[in-house]
Structure formats: C-alpha cells, structure tokens
C-alpha positions in Angstrom: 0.0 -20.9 43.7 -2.3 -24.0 42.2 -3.8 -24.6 38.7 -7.2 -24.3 40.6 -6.5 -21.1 42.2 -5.6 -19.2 39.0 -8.5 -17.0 37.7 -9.0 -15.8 33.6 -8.7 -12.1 33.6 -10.0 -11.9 30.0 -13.2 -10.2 29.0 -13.8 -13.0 26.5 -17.7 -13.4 25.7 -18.0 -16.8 26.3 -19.4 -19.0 23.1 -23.0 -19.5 22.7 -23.8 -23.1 22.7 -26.2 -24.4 20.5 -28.2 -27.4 20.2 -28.7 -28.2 23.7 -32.7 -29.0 23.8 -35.7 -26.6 23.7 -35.3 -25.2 27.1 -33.6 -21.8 25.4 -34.0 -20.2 22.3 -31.0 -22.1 20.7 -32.8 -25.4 20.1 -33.5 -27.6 17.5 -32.7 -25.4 14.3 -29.8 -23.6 16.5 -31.1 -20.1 15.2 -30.3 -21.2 11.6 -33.6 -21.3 9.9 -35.5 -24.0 8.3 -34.0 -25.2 4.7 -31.7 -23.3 2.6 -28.1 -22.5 1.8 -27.1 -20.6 5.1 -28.8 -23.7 7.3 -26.5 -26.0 6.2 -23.6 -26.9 7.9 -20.2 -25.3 6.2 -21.7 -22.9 4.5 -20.8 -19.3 3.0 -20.7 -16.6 0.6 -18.4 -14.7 -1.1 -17.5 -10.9 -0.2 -20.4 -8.7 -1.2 -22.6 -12.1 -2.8 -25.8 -10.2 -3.5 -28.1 -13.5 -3.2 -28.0 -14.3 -7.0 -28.6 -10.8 -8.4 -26.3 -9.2 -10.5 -22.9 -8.0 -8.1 -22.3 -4.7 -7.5 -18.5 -5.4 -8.8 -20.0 -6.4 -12.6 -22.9 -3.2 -12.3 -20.4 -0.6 -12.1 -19.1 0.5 -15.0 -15.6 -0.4 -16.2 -13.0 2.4 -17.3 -9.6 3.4 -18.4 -6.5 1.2 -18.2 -3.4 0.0 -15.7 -0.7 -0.6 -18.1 1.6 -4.1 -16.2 4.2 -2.6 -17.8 3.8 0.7 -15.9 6.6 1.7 -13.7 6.2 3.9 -10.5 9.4 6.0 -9.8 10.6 7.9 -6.7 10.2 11.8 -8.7 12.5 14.2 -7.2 12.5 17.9 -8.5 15.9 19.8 -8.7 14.4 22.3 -6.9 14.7 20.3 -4.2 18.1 18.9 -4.8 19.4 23.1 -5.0 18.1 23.0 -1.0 18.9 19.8 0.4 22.7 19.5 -0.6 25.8 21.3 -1.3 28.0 21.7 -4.3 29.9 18.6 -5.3 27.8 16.5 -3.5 26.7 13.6 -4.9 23.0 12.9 -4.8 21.9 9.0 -4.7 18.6 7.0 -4.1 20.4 6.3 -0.4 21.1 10.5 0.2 17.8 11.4 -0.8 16.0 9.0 1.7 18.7 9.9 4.7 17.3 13.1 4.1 13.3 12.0 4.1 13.0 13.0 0.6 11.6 9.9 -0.8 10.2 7.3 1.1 10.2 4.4 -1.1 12.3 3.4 -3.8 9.4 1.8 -6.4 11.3 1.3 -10.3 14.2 3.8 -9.5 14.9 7.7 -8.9 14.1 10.2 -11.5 15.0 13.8 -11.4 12.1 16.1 -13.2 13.0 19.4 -14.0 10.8 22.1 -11.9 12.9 24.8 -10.2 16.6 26.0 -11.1 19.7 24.8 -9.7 23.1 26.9 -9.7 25.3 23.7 -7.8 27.8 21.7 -9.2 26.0 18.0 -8.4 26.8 14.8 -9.1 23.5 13.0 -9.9 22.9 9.5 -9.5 19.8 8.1 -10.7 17.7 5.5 -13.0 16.0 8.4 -15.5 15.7 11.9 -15.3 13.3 14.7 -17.8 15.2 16.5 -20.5 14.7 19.6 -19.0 16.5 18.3 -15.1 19.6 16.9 -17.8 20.3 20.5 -19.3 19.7 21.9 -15.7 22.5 20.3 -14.0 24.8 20.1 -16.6 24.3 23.8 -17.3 25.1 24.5 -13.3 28.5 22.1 -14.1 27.1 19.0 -12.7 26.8 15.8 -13.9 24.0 13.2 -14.0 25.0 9.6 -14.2 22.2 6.7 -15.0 21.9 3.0 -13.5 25.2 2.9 -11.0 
C-alpha cells in the first residue's frame, strides 16, 4: 500500500472557492454583494439580530420571577416509599435512586405527604412536608434530616 494509492471515502462537499476570476459566478464580489456590513471580511450577527429593528427577545413581554435562591428538590411521596421497601428499611437519597425513583439529586430529597404508610421506616432525607413527618412517625418510623 502507497500514500498515492489510498483513496478519501468521505462524502465531504468539497469547498467552493471563491475569487478565482470572472470565468464562474464566484468572481470579483465572491457572491457577497456590493458595500455593506455582510460584504466585509469578518463579519456577523448575533443570534436572531433583526437588522436594526427592535429584537424579538426585547418585544415580548416580560413576566413573573425565578427566585436564585430557589431550590429544586428530588420530591418523593410516601406512597411510594409504602411500595418500594420493607419495614425497617432505611430509605436514603442512594436507595431511592437504586430503585429508579429519582433520577437526580438537585438540593436534596424531600418526602411530601400523599398516600399512607403502615411501615416502620427509617427516613433519611434533607426536608420533608408536615404531613409525610406525622405519617411515618405515626406508622413507628423515624425520619432523620441532613446525614
């Protein structure tokens, strides 16, 4: 096998050469027009520039607010927790996602409420609703914050 022998296999488009004389259409101007922004060379816009008229972005009108203090937590119901384990397990951030019950983390785990548990569980979690707390303590389990 020689360098001269090997062949490209690639469906690359080859690139279109411009400025090579008026015997194409790609002379002179190179397809670029005769004066203005775009003609010169390193020249561009930004995403969606509208030519000088008013963006879209700053026509549409602005609402509601995204706190930077908000924090998005992995919400598991006890509902869930009554299906997926037995009694005396203990329920983590790790367990839940072995089991494909949360995907990602985020700020924490929080247990909510909706459903009814009868297990004795041992919860282990970042915040959980009121009504999840007397829940699992009511079905003799215990719920444990930031560990």
């Amino acid at each position: 096998m020689k360098l001269s022998s090997l062949k490209n296999t690639s469906k690359r488009q080859s690139r279109k050469r411009v400025g090579r004389g008026p015997g194409n259409n790609w002379g002179r101007t190179c397809g670029r027009g005769e004066k203005g922004q775009m003609s010169r060379s390193g020249a561009s816009h930004r995403p969606y520039f509208s030519g000088g008229q008013m963006p879209y972005f700053r026509r549409l009108p602005k609402r509601g607010f995204k706190s930077m203090s908000h924090k998005d937590f992995a919400l598991i119901n006890v509902v869930d927790l009554e299906k997926h384990f037995e009694a005396g397990e203990t329920v983590t951030a790790e367990a839940l996602q072995a089991k494909h019950l949360i995907t990602s983390l985020g700020a924490g785990l929080k247990i909510l409420g909706s459903g009814e548990i009868s297990k004795a569980l041992t919860v282990v979690a970042d915040a959980a609703s009121q009504s999840a707390i007397a829940k699992i303590e009511a079905a003799g389990g215990k719920i444990t914050f930031g560990e």
